[in-house]
RODO-2510 file (C-alpha; in nm, 4 decimals, decimal comma):
residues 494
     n   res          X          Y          Z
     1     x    -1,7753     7,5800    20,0509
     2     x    -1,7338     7,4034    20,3652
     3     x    -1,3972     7,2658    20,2778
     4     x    -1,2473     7,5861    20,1737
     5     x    -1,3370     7,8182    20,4420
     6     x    -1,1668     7,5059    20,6796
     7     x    -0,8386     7,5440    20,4099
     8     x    -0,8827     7,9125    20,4707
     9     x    -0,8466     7,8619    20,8529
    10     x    -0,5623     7,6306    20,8220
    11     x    -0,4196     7,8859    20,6039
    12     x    -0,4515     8,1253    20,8842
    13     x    -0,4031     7,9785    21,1744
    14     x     0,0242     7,8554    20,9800
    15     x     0,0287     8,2645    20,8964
    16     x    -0,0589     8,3566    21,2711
    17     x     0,1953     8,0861    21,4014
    18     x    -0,0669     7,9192    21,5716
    19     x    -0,0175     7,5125    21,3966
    20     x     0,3063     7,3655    21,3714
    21     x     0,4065     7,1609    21,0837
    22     x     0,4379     6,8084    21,1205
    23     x     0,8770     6,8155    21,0413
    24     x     0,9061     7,2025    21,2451
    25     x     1,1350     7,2099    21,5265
    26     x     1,3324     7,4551    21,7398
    27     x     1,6521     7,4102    21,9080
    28     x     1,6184     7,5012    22,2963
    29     x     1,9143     7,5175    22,5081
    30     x     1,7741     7,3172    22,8587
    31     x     1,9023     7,3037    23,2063
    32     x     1,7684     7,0718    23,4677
    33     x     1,8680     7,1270    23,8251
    34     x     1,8003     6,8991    24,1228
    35     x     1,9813     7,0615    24,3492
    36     x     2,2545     7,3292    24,4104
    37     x     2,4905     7,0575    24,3534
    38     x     2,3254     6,7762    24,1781
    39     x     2,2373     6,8858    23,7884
    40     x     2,2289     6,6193    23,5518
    41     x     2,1703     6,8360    23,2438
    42     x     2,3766     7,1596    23,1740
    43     x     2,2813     7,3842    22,8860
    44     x     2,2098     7,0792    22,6511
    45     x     2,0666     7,1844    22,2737
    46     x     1,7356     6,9772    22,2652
    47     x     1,5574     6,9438    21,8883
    48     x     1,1931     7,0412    21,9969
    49     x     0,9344     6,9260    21,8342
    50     x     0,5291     6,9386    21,9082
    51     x     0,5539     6,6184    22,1856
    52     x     0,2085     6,6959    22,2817
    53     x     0,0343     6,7754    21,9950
    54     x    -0,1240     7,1002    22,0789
    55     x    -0,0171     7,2608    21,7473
    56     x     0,2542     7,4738    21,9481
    57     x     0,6417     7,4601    22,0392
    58     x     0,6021     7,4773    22,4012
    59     x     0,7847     7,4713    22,7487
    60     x     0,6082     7,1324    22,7842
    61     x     0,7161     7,0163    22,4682
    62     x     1,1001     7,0865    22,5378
    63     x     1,0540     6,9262    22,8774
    64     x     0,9114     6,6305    22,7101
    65     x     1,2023     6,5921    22,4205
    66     x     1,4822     6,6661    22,6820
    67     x     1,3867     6,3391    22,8985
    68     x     1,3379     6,1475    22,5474
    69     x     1,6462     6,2726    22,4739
    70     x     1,8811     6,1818    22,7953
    71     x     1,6165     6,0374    23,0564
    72     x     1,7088     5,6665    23,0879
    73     x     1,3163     5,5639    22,9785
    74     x     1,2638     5,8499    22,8274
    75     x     0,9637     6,1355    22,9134
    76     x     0,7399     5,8489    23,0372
    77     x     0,9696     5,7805    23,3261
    78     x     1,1172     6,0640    23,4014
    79     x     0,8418     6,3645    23,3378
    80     x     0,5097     6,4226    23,3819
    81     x     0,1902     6,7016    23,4469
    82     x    -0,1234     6,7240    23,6048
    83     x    -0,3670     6,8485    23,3831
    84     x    -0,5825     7,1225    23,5259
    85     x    -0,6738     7,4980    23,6030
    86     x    -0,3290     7,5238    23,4894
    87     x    -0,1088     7,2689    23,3699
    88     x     0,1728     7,1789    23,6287
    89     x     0,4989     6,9459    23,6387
    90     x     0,4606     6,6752    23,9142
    91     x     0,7242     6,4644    23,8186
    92     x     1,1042     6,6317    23,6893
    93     x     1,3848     6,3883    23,5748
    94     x     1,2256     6,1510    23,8241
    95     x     1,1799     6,3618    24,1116
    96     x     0,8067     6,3806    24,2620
    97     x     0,8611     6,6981    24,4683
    98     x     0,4691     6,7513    24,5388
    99     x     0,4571     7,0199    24,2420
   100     x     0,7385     7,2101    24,3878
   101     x     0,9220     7,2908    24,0801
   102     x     1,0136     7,6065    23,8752
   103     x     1,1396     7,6696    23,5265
   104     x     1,3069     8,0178    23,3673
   105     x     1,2586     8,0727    22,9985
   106     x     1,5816     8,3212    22,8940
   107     x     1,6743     8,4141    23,2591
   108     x     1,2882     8,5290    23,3123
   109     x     1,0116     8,3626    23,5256
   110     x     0,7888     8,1955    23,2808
   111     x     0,4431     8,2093    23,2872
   112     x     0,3488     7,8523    23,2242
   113     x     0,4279     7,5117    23,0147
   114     x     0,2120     7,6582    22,7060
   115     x     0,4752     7,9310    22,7037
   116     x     0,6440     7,9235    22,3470
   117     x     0,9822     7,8403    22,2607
   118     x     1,2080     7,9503    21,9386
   119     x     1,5707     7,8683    21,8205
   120     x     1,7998     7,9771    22,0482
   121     x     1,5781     7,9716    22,3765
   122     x     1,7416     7,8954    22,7431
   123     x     1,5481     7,7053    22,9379
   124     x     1,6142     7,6034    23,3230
   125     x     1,3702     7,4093    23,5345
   126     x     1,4732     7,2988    23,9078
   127     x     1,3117     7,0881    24,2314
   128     x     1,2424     7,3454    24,4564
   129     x     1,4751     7,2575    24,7609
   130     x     1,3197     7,4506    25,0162
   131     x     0,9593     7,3406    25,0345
   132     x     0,8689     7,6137    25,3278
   133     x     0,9990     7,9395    25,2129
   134     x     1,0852     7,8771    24,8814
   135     x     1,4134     8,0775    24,9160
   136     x     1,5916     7,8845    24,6570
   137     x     1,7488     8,1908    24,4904
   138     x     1,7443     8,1311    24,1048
   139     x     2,0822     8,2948    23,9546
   140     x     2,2398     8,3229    23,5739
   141     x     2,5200     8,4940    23,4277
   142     x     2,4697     8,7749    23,1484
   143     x     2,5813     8,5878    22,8952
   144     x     2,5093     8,1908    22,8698
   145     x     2,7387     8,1326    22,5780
   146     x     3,0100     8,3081    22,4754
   147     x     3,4069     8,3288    22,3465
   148     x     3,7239     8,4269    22,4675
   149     x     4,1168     8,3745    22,3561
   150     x     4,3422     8,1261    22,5575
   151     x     4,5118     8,3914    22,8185
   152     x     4,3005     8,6519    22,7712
   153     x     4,1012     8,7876    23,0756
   154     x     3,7358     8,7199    23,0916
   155     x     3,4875     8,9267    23,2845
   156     x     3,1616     8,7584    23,4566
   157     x     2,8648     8,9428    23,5618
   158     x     2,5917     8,7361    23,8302
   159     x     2,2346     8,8138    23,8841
   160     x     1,9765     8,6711    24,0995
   161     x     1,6255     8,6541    24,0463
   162     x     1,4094     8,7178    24,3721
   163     x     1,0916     8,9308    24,4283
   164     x     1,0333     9,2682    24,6519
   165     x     0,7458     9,3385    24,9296
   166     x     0,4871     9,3670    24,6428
   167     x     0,5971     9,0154    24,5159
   168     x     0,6834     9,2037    24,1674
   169     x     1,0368     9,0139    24,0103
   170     x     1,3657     9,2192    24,0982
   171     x     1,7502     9,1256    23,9751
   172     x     2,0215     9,1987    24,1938
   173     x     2,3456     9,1377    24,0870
   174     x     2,5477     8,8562    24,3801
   175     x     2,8320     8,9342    24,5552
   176     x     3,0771     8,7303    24,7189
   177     x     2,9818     8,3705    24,5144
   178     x     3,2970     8,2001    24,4210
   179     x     3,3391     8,0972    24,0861
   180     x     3,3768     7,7528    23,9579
   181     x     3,5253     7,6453    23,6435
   182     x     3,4883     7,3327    23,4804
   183     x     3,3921     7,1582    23,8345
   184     x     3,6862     7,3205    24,0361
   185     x     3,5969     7,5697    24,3448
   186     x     3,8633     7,8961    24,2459
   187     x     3,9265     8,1553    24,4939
   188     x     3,7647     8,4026    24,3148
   189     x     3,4830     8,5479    24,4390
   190     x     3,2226     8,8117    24,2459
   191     x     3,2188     9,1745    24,3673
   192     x     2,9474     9,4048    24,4748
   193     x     2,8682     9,4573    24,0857
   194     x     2,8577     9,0689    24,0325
   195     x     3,1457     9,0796    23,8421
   196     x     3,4345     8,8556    23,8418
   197     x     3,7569     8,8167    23,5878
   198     x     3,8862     8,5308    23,5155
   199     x     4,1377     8,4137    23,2628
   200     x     4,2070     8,0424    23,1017
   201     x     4,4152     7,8776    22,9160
   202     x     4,2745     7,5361    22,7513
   203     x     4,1564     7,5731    22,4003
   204     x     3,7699     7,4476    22,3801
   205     x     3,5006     7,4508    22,6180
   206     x     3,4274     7,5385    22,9766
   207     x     3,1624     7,4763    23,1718
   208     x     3,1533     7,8335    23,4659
   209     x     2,9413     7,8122    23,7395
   210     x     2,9084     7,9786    24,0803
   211     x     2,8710     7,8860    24,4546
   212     x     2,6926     8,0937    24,7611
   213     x     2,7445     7,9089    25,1158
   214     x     2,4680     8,1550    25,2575
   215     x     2,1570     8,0602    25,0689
   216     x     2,0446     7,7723    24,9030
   217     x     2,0791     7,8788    24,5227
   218     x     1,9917     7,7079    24,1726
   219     x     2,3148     7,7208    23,9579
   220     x     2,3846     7,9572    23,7151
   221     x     2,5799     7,8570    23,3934
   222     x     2,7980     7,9488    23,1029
   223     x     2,9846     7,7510    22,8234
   224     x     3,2769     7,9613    22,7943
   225     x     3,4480     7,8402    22,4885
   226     x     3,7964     7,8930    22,4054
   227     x     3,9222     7,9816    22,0577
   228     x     4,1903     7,7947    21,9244
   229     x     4,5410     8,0324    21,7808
   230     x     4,7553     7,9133    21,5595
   231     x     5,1362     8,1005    21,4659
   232     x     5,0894     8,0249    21,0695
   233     x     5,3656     8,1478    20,7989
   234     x     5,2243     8,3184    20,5258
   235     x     5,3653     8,4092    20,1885
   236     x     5,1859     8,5998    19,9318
   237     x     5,2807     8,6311    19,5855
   238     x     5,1391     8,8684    19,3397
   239     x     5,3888     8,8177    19,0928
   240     x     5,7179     8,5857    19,0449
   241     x     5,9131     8,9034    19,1488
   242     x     5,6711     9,0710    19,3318
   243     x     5,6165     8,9216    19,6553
   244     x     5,5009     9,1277    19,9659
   245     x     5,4815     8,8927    20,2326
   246     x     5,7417     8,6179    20,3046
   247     x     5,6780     8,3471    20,5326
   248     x     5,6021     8,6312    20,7858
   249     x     5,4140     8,4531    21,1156
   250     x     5,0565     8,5299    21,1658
   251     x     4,8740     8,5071    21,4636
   252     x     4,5528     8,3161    21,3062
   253     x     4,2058     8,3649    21,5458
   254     x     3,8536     8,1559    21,4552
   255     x     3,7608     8,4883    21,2495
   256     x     3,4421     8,3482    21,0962
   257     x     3,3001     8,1904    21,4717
   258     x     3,3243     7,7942    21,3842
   259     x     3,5331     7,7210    21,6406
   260     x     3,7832     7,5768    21,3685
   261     x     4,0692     7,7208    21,2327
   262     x     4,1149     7,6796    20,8108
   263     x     4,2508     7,8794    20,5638
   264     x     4,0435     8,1592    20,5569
   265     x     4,0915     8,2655    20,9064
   266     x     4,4380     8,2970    20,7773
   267     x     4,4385     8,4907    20,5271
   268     x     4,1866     8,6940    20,6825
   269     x     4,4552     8,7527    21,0076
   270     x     4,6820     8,7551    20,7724
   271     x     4,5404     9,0438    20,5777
   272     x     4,4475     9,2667    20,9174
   273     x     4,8110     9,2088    21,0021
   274     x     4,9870     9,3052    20,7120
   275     x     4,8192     9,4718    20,4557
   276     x     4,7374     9,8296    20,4994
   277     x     4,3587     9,8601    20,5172
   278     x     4,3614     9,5229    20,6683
   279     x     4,1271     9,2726    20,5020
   280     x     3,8704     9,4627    20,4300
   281     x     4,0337     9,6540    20,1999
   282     x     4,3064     9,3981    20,0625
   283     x     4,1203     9,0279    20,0812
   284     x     3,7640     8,9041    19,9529
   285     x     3,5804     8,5662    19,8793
   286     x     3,2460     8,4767    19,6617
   287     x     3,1121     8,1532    19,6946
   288     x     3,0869     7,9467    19,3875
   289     x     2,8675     7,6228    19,3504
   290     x     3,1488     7,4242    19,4396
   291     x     3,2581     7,6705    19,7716
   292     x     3,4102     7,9429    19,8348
   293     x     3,7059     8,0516    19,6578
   294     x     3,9777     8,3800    19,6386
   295     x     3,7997     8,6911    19,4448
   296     x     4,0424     8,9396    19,5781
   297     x     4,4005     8,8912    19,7412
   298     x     4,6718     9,1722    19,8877
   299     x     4,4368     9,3988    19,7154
   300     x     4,4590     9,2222    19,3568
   301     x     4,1550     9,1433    19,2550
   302     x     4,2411     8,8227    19,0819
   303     x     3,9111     8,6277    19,0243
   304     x     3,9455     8,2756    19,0112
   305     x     4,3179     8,3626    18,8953
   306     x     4,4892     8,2772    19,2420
   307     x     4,5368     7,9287    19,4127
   308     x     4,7619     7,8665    19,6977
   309     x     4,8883     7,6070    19,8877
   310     x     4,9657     7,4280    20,2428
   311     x     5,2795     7,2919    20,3942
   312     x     5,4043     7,2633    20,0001
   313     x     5,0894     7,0970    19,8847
   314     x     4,8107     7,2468    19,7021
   315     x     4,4938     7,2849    19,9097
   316     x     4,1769     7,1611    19,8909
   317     x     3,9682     7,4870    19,9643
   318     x     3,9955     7,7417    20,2013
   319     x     3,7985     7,5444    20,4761
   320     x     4,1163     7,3404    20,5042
   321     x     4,2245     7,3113    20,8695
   322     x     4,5714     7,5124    20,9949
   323     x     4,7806     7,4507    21,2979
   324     x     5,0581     7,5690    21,4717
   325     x     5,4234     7,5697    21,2075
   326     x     5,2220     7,5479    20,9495
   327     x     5,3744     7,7183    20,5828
   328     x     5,1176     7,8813    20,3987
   329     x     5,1649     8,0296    20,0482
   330     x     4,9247     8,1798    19,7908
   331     x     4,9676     8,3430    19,4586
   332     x     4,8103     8,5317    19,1316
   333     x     4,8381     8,4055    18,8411
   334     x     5,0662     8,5384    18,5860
   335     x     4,9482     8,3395    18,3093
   336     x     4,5436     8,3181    18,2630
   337     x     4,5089     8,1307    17,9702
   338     x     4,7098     7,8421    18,0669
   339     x     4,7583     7,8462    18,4558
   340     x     5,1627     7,7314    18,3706
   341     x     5,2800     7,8909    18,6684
   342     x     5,4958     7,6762    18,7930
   343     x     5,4780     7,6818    19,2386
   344     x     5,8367     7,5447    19,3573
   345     x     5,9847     7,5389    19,7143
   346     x     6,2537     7,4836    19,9036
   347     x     6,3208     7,1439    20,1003
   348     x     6,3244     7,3314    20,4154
   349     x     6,1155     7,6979    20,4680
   350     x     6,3619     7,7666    20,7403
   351     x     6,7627     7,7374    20,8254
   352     x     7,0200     7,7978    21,0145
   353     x     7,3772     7,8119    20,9955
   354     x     7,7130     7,9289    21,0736
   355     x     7,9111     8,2047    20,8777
   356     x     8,1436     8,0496    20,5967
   357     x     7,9539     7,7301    20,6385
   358     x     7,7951     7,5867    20,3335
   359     x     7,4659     7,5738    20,3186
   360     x     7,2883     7,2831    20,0613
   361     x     6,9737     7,3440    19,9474
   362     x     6,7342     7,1205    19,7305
   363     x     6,4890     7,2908    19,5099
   364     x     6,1732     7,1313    19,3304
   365     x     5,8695     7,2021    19,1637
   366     x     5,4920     7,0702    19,1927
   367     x     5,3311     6,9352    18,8849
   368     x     5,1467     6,6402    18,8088
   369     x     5,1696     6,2698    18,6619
   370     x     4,9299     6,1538    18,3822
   371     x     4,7302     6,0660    18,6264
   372     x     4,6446     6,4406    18,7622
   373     x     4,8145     6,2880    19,0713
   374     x     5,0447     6,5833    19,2502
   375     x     5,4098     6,4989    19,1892
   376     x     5,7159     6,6906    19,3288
   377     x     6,0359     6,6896    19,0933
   378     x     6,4043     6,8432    19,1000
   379     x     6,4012     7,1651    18,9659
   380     x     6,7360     7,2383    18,7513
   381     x     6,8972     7,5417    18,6261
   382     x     6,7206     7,7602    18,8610
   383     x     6,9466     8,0899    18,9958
   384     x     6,9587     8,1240    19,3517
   385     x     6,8888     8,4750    19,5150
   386     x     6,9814     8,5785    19,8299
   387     x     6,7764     8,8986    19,9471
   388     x     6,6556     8,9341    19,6125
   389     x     7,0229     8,9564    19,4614
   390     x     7,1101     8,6250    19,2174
   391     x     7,3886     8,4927    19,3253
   392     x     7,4709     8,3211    18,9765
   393     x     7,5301     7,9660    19,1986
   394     x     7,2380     7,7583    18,9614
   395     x     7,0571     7,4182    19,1036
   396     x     7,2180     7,0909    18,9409
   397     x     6,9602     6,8392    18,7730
   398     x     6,8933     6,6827    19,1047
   399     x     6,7620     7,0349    19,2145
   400     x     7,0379     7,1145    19,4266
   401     x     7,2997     7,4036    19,4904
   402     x     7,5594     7,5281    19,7416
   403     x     7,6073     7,8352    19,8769
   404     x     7,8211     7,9985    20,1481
   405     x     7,7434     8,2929    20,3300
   406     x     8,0195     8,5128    20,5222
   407     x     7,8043     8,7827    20,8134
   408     x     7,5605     8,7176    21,0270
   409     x     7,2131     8,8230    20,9938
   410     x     6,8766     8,6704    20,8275
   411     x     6,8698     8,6273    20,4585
   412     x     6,5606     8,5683    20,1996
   413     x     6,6762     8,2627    19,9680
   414     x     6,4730     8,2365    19,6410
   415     x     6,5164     8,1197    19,2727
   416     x     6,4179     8,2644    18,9643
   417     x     6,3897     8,0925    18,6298
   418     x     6,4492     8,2057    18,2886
   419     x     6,2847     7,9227    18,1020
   420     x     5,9383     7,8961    18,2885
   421     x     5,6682     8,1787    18,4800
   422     x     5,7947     8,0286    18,8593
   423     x     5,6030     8,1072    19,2012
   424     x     5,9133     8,1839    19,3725
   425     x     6,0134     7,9599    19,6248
   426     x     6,0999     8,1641    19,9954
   427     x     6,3213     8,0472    20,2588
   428     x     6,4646     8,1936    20,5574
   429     x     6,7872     8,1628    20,6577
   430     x     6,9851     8,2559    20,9806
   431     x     7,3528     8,3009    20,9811
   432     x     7,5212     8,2908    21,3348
   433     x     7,8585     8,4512    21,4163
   434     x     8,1544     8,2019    21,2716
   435     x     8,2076     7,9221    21,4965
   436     x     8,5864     7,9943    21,6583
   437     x     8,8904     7,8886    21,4936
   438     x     8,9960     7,5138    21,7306
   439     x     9,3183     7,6310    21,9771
   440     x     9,6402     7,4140    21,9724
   441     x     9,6949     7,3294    22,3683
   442     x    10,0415     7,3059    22,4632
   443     x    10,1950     6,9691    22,5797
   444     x    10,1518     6,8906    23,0010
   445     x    10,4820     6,8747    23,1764
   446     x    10,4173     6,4783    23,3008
   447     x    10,3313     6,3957    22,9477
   448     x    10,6909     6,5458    22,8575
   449     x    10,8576     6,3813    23,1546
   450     x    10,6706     6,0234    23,0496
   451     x    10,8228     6,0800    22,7081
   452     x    11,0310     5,8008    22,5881
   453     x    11,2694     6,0855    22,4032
   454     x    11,5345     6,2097    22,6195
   455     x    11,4971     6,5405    22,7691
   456     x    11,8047     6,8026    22,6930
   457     x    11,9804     6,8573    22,9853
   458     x    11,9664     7,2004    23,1303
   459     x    12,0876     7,3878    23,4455
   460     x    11,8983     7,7340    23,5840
   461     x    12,0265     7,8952    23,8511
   462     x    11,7489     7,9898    24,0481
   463     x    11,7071     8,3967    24,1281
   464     x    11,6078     8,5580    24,3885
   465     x    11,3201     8,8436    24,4386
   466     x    11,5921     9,1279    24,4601
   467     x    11,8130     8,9248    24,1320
   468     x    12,0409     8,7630    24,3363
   469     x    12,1954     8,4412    24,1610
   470     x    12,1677     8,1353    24,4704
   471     x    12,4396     7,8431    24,3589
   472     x    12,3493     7,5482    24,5440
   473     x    12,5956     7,3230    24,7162
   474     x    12,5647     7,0682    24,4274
   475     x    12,6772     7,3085    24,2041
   476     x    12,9530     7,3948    24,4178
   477     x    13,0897     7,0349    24,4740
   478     x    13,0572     6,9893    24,0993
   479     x    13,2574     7,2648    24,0156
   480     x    13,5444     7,1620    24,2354
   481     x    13,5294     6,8132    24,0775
   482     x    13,5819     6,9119    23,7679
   483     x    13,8707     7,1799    23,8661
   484     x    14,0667     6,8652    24,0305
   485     x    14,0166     6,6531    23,7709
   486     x    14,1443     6,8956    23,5186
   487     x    14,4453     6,9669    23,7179
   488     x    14,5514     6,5701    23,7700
   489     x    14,4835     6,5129    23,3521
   490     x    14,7304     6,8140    23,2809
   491     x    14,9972     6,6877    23,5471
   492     x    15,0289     6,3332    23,3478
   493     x    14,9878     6,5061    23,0675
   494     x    15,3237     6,6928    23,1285
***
């Protein structure tokens, strides 16, 4: 009898909450602050588990896991109580400070080490710094964690924890701190609502804090993280002729909040961009025991009829990381019984050339050996299409054609296949203006004086402004020579 009613109170005791199993822990976010300047841990996730055996995840017990965790010699060095009335710290991160220490639980003034901690918990303990008045002005943003988009602006909000005449807790917001980001004093300062915008650029995380020459203040903090964009190209094809979106660029954000940008968050982005209804309406997953995998794309709802692929190479699941450039391309299945859909592409997604030059393109097609290994061969006898128009120009049996576009403008280039169910493969193509016809430059004069042919000989009379011929006194003589000599060959002549 004895030995149930204690199973009983065991049973009740794990109901209430009150014993913690042996393997339970909680995940506390910790600060630990030595001074305004001087804070060795910042908003570190610390496993907690029961350190001190009371049965509870406690204040204490976080305190006692963080020093384990990055105290060089652990809790034993660096913490320790006095066991009492009430159970005090007299020793934080090595720092004996005669008891004068404080700790917040979520921004709030906790009421002791017993206190309880859960998942997600903020926890900030500091050394008192001013052992007379105890003005050390305790401060935190509204939000410890959170998200933004490289560029974007970012508004802060500061509070400060103090107490009015009846020594009951009050939160003011603080105006005039200046911001600091990522260890860096900025010029911007908070207003007389606490707020403050800022606005970065660096993908990943950022440490914000804030400074206040006036007082002596404990540090408030925020991991501002980032997300990372990528510009992805996204083709969709519901059918070999039917395909709505071609290579069109996609702005892809970290839709699903893992800090990590895969295939899903493009298709998703993709979806909100393009597809009326947005993604909601047009795009949905299920998760199979193997992952998750397509169950509805553009609005098709295709089952586990669609596969696509990444930079020309079928993917391994839609958790697959994407990057900036990256060519993104997935399909429905024509044929469900056998999957022969054949997915081809181009040797280059995009092009550019000049009007009346010749453009050469290679074409293949993605299969696989014997091995199941993916292979890439020369597609022949394919028909290229230009906006959707064949052209009747067909690929050769090394998978290549030729063809020659006249105007300027941007141009779809596909293929289509009689012989086989093909994914068609997109490219885009920009044709510039005609590069200009080469002009024949005439001859310089030296080069026709330096000539070793003989120039013709050739007399101007030079003219005047008003027409007048001006004969020279060259000419003149010359003239007069050849009169006299004329006149003494016809007198010996007679």
């Amino acid at each position: 009898m004895k030995k149930f009613i204690s199973l009983l109170l065991v049973f009740c005791m794990v109901a209430c909450g009150a014993v913690v199993l042996a393997d339970e822990t909680a995940e506390v976010y910790v600060t630990i602050s030595l001074s305004p300047t001087d804070v060795p841990v910042i908003l570190e996730k610390i496993a907690v588990s029961d350190a001190d055996s009371d049965g509870t995840l406690t204040i204490n017990d976080a305190f006692i896991c963080a020093h384990d965790a990055l105290f060089e010699g652990g809790s034993d060095a660096g913490y320790s109580v006095s066991v009492g009335e009430y159970t005090s710290i007299v020793k934080l991160w090595g720092v004996e400070n005669n008891g004068s220490y404080m700790y917040y639980l979520n921004n709030a003034l906790a009421g002791g080490l017993s206190d309880p901690v859960k998942d997600g918990d903020v926890l900030h303990a500091y050394v008192i710094n001013d052992t007379v008045a105890y003005s050390d002005a305790f401060m935190w943003f509204e939000n410890t964690f959170d998200t933004t988009e490289p560029g974007a602006e970012y508004t802060l909000t500061l509070y400060s924890a103090g107490f009015d005449e009846n020594w009951s807790p009050v939160v003011t917001p603080v105006e005039g701190a200046a911001i600091i980001i990522d260890d860096e004093v900025t010029q911007i300062t908070t207003d007389a609502e606490g707020k403050a915008v800022i606005t970065l650029d660096g993908e990943g995380e950022h440490i914000i804090s804030a400074a206040d020459g006036s007082r002596i203040i404990v540090a408030p903090f925020l991991k501002l993280t980032v997300l990372p964009v990528a510009e992805v190209f996204v083709t969709v094809s519901v059918s070999p002729t039917d395909v709505p979106a071609k290579l069109e660029k996609v702005s892809v954000t970290d839709v699903d909040g893992d800090l990590v940008l895969t295939i899903y968050d493009a298709f998703v982005c993709a979806h909100d961009a393009l597809f009326e209804g947005g993604s909601e309406a047009g795009f949905a997953t299920v998760v199979e025991s193997w992952g998750p995998r397509i169950d509805k794309l553009w609005g098709v709802e295709c089952g586990v009829n669609c596969f696509y692929y990444l930079n020309n190479v079928a993917a391994g699941g839609l958790s697959d990381q994407v990057k900036d450039g990256d060519v993104l391309h997935a399909f429905v299945y024509t044929d469900t019984v056998g999957f022969s859909d054949a997915f081809s592409h181009f040797e280059k997604s995009f092009d550019e050339i000049d009007a009346g030059e010749e453009l050469a393109l290679t074409l293949v097609v993605s299969g696989y050996d014997e091995q199941w290994n993916p292979v890439s061969l020369p597609l022949e006898g394919a028909t290229i299409t230009v906006d959707g128009e064949a052209t009747g120009i067909k690929t050769d049996a090394e998978g290549k054609a030729t063809i020659t576009l006249d105007k300027k403008g941007s141009y779809i280039i596909s293929a289509l296949d009689e012989s086989r169910i093909l994914v068609a493969p997109i490219m885009k193509l920009t044709v510039n203006e005609a590069a200009p016809a080469p002009t024949t430059e005439a001859a310089p004069v030296s080069d026709a004086v330096n000539s070793s042919a003989p120039a013709p000989a050739a007399s101007v009379a030079p003219v005047t402004a008003d027409g007048t011929v001006v004969i020279s006194a060259a000419v003149i003589i010359a003239a007069i020579i050849s009169i006299i000599g004329f006149s003494v060959r016809r007198k010996n002549e007679i």
